[in-house]
Structures are given as structure tokens and as C-alpha cells.
C-alpha positions as CSV (number, residue, x, y, z in Angstrom):
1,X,73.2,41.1,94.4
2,X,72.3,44.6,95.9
3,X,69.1,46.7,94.9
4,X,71.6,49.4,93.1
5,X,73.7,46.7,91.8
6,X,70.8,45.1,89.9
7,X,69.6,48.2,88.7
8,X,72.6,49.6,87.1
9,X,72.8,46.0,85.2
10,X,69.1,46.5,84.1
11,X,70.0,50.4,83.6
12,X,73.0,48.7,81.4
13,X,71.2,46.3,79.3
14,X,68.0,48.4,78.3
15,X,70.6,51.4,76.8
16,X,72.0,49.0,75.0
17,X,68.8,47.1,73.8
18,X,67.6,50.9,72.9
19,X,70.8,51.4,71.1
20,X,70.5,48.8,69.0
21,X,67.1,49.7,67.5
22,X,64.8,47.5,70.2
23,X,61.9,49.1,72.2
24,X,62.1,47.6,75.4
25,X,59.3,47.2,77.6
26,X,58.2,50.1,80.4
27,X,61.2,50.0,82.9
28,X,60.1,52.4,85.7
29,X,57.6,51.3,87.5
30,X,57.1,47.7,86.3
31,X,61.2,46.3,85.7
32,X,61.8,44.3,89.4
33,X,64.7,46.6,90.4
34,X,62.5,49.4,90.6
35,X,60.2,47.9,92.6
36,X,60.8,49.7,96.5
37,X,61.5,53.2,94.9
38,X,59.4,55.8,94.8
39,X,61.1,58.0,91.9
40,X,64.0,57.2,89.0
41,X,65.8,60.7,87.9
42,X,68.7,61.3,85.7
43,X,70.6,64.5,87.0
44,X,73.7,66.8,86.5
45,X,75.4,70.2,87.2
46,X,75.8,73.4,86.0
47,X,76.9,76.8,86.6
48,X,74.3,79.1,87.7
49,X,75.0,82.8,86.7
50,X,76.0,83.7,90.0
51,X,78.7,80.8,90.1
52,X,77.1,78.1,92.5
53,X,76.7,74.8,91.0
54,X,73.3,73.4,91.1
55,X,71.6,70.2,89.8
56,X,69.6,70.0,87.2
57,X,67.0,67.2,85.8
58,X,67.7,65.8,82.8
59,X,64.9,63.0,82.9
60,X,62.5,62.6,85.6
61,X,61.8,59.0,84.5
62,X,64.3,56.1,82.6
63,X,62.1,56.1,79.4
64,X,62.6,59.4,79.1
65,X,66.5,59.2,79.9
66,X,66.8,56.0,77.6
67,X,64.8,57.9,74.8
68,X,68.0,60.2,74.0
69,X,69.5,56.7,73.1
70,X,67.7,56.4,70.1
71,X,69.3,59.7,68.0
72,X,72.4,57.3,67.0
73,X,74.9,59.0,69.2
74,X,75.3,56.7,71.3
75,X,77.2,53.4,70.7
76,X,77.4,51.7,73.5
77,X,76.5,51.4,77.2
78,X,78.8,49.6,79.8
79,X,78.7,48.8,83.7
80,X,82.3,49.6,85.3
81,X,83.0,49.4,88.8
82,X,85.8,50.7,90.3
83,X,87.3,49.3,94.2
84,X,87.6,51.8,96.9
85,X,88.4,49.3,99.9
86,X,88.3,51.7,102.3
87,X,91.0,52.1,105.2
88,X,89.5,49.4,107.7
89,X,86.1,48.6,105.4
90,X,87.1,46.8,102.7
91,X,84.4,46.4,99.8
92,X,83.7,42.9,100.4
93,X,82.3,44.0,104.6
94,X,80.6,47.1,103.2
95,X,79.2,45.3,100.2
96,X,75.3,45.1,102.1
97,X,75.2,49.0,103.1
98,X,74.2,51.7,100.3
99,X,77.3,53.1,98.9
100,X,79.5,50.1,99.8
101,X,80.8,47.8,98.1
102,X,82.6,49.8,95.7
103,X,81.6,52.1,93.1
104,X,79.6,51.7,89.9
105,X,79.3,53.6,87.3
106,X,77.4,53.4,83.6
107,X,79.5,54.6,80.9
108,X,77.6,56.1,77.8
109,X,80.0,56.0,74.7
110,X,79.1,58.1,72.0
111,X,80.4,58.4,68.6
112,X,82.1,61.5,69.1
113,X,85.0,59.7,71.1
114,X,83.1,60.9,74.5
115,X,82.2,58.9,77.4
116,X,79.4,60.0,79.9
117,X,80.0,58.1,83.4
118,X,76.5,58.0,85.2
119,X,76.6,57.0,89.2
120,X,73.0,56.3,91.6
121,X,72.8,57.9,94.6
122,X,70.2,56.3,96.9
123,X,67.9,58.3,99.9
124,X,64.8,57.3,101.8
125,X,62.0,59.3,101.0
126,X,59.2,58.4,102.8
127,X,59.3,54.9,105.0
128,X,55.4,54.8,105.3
129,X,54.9,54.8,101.1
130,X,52.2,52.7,99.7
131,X,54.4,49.3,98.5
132,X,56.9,50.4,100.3
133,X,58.5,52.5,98.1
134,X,61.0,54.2,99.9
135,X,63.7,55.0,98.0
136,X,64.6,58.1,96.1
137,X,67.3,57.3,93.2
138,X,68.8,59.5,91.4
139,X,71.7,58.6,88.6
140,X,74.0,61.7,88.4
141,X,76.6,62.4,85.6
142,X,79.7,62.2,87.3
143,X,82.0,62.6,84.5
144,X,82.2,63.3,81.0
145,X,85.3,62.7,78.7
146,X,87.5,60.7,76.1
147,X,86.4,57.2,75.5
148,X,89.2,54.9,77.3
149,X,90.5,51.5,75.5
150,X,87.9,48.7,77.0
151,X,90.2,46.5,79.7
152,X,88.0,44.3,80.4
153,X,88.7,40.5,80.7
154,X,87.2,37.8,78.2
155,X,83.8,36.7,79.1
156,X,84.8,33.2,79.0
157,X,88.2,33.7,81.5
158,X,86.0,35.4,84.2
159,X,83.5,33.0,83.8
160,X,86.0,30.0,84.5
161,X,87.8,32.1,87.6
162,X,83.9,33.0,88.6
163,X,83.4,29.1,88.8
164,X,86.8,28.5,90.3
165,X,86.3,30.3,93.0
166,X,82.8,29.3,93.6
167,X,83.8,25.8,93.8
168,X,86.8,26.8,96.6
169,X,84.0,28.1,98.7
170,X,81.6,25.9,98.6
171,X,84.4,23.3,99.8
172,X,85.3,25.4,102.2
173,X,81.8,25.7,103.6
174,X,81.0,21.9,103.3
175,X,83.9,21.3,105.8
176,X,82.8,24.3,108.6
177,X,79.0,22.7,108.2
178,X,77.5,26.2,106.4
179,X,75.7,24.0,104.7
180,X,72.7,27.3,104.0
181,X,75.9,29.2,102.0
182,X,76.8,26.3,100.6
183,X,73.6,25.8,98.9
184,X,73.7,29.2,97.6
185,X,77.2,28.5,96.2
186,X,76.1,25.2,94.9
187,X,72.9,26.5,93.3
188,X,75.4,29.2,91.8
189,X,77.7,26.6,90.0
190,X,74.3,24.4,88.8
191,X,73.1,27.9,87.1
192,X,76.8,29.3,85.7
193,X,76.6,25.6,83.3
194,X,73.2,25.7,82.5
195,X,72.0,29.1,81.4
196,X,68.6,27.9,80.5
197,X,68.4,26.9,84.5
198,X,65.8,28.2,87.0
199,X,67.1,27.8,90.3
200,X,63.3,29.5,91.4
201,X,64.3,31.9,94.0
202,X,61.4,34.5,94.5
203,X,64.1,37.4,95.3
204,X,66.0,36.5,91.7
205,X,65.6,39.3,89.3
206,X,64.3,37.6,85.9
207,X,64.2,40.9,83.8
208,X,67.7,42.5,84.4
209,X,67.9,41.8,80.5
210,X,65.9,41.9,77.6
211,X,64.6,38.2,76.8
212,X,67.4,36.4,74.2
213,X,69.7,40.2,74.4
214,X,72.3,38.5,76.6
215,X,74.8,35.5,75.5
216,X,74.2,32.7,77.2
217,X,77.5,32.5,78.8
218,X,76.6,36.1,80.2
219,X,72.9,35.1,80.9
220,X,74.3,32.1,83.3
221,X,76.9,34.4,85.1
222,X,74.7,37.0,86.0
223,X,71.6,34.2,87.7
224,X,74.9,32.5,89.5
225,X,75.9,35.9,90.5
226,X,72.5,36.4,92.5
227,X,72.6,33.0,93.9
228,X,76.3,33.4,95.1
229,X,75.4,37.0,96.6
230,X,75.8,36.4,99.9
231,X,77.7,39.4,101.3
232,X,75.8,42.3,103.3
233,X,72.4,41.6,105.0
234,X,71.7,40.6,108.2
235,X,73.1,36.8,109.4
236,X,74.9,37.2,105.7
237,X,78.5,35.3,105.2
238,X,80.5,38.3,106.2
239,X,78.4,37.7,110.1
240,X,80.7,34.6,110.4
241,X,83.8,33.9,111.9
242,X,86.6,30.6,112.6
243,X,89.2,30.3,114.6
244,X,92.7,30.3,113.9
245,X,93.9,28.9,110.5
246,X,90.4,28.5,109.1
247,X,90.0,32.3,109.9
248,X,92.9,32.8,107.4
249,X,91.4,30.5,104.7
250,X,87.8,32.2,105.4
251,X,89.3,35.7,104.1
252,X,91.1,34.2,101.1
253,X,87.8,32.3,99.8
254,X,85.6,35.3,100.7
255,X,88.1,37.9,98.8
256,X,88.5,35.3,95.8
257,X,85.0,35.2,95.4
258,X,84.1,38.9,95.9
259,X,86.4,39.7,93.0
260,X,85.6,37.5,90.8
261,X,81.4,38.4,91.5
262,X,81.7,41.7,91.1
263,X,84.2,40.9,87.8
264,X,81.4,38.4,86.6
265,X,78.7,40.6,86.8
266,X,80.4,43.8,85.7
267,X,81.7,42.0,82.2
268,X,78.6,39.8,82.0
269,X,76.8,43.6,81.7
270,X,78.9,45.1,79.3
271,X,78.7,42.3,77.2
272,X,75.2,43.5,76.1
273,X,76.7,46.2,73.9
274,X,77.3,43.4,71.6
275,X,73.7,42.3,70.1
276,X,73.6,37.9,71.0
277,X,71.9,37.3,67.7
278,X,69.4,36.0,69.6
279,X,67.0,39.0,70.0
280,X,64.4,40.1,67.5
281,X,65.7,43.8,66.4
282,X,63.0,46.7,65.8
283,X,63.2,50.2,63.6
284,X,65.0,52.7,65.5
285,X,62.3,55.9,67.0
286,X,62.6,58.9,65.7
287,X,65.5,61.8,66.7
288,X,65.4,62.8,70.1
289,X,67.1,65.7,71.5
290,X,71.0,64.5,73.3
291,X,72.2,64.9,76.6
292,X,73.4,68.9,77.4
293,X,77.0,69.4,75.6
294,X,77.2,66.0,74.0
């Protein structure tokens, strides 16, 4: 999956570990999505006196935006993403540039009925920084309102389309000799029925949750959703091309597979709002101030 992708999961799952009374460990600079950025802040907007918006900081740093978790307003945290298919870009072709891909978005539900939306916005800084940390995030609230009913499929129903439709493609690339993508869709299938699989792939991310937060249902769709990310990037699955029928057949697979990805990881996500039973649970901190008008 993308660099923002991954981080909104991680983004995702640490609320929700801090909401439920665990201290996770430093996200910014040390969790693996962070790791080409130079700076993590949490913004908004307000009315200056004059009548111009301007942006405002509300945390210069995740620990201090995930620290206004722990006054028991919030309930829950969940990853929504939202198509926008573009007219002549599709999501599934603009999936590998910043913005692409469709938009995601971390709701905050509190117990007041309210839902915060939070949305990254990603910039290059400075393309000489030390470690090449180049990107400038910033997660702006985008939207504040009532808390809408949860339509979300069943973990279990995406995970069997998720593996339906990874099995269609990696047929379809056995018999157009892609044998590189069908590795990757392969490898994706071996890790969605084992969640306790390392498939070893350097670029995986192995901290987008808290050790034992996720179940392992969700835990197994989110590794097969990195090793069945193969759309944006140079020489990436959307580079290729058939002729005639198999063109045809190409865009159904590709589609049937975008959808059910993104679904997979998107549902996966939210599924941390609901404690595994696995994880160890600590004391909650003490009161911290809430997010302006909350």
C-alpha cells in the first residue's frame, strides 16, 4: 500500500489502542510510516477577526494529537475512504500518485454523538534532508458532525471477496506469464490464511498495529493487502497492457481487486475499535485538554 495509506491505518490503530487505556509506543519518528517525513501536524481552521480563515496547529507531533484521546471523549477511531474516480483517472490508475487513489479520511467518534473527519495532505519539504525525509504531512480536520450509522461490511465477507478476487488475478496472470504479479498475488493469498505468516518483505510495514490489538482475521488482510499492492509505481500492474479480449478481462480483475483492497484494508482498520482480547490493557493517563469545540 501507499506511504499515506499505511499511515492513516497506523494513525487508525494507535487512537484506538490510546482509547482503550494502552500507551503505545513513540509513533513519530520511530513507527515505519513515518520514516521519509520530515514533520507530522494535526491542523484546522478558524475565523480570524477580520474574517479570513486561517489554519491553526492543533498538535505539532501524533503523541501530542493522540494524547487528547485519553480524556474519555473519544470512543472510537475509524479509517473511511471515500471513491472519487475522477473523469478519465479512475482511482485504481491514480492509486501510485499523492492524492490518488481516492480519499481517506480518519473519523474520531466521540461520545457526544460527534464525528471529527481528519484527512493528510502531503508536500515535499526539502529533497536534500538527512534520511531522506522529505515529506511535510499535515492531517487537517475536514469535517466535524453527527456520528453516521457504521456501513461497513463484515470482516469475514470482505475477507472471502478480498480472497476471491485475489485468486481471479493471479489466474489471470499465470496465463499472460506475469509471473513477478503473480507472486505478489500468491504471497497475498498464503498471508490472508495464515495470519501468523511472514512473507519477509523488507518494504512490509510490521508495526501498522499494536502487537496482539488487531484480530487475526484483520491482522492477515492487512499483510495480504501490502503484498497484493501492486497499483502506482513505476513498471507497477497498471504499466501493462493485452490485446483485444484479454484487455477486457485485465480491467475487470484489476477493478475487482482494487475494490475489494481498499475495502479490505479500510474494514480491517476500523476493526481495531473493537479491543481483540489479545492485547495487554494499561490505566488510562490522566485528562488532557479536547480538540477546539468538541
Amino acid at each position: 500500500m501507499t506511504g499515506p495509506i499505511a499511515q492513516i491505518v497506523s494513525l487508525t490503530c494507535h487512537a484506538n489502542a490510546v482509547i482503550h487505556g494502552q500507551t503505545p509506543p513513540q509513533f513519530f519518528p520511530t513507527n515505519s510510516t513515518c520514516r521519509f517525513c520530515e514533520f507530522i501536524h494535526f491542523t484546522g481552521l478558524r475565523r480570524t477577526p477580520t474574517g479570513e480563515m486561517e489554519e491553526v496547529t492543533f498538535a505539532d507531533q501524533p503523541e501530542k494529537w493522540l494524547a487528547f484521546l485519553r480524556d474519555g471523549r473519544a470512543i472510537a477511531a475509524r479509517l473511511l475512504r471515500t471513491p472519487e474516480n475522477r473523469p478519465g483517472f479512475p482511482d485504481r490508475t491514480s492509486a501510485g500518485f499523492i492524492g490518488g487513489g481516492g480519499r481517506w479520511t480518519l473519523e474520531l467518534l466521540f461520545r457526544s454523538g460527534q464525528t471529527d473527519s481528519w484527512a493528510s495532505r502531503w508536500d515535499v519539504g526539502d529533497r536534500n534532508a538527512l534520511e531522506q525525509r522529505v515529506w511535510r504531512v499535515k492531517y487537517g480536520l475536514v469535517a466535524r458532525g453527527p456520528t453516521k450509522e457504521d456501513q461497513r461490511r463484515p470482516l469475514r465477507t470482505v475477507k472471502t471477496d478480498f480472497r476471491a478476487s485475489l485468486e481471479e488475478i493471479k489466474s489471470f496472470a499465470d496465463s499472460h506469464s506475469q509471473s513477478n504479479f503473480a507472486r505478489c498475488f500468491a504471497d497475498a493469498i498464503r498471508a490472508l490464511d495464515d495470519p501468523d505468516l511472514d512473507i519477509g518483505y523488507d518494504y512490509h510495514h510490521r508495526d501498522l498495529a499494536l502487537p496482539g490489538q488487531l484480530f487475526p482475521e484483520a491482522a492477515s488482510m492487512l499483510r495480504a493487502a501490502q503484498c497484493a499492492w501492486v497499483f502506482g509505481g513505476m513498471g507497477s500492474w497498471n504499466d501493462i497492457s493485452f490485446a483485444g479480449d484479454a484487455q477486457k478481462e485485465y480491467e475487470t480483475v484489476s477493478e475487482r481487486l482494487f475494490s475489494t483492497l481498499n475495502e479490505a484494508i479500510e474494514v480491517a482498520t476500523s476493526s481495531s475499535s473493537t479491543p481483540s482480547g489479545n492485547a495487554v490493557l494499561e490505566a488510562p493517563g490522566s485528562e488532557l485538554p479536547s480538540f477546539p469545540n468538541q
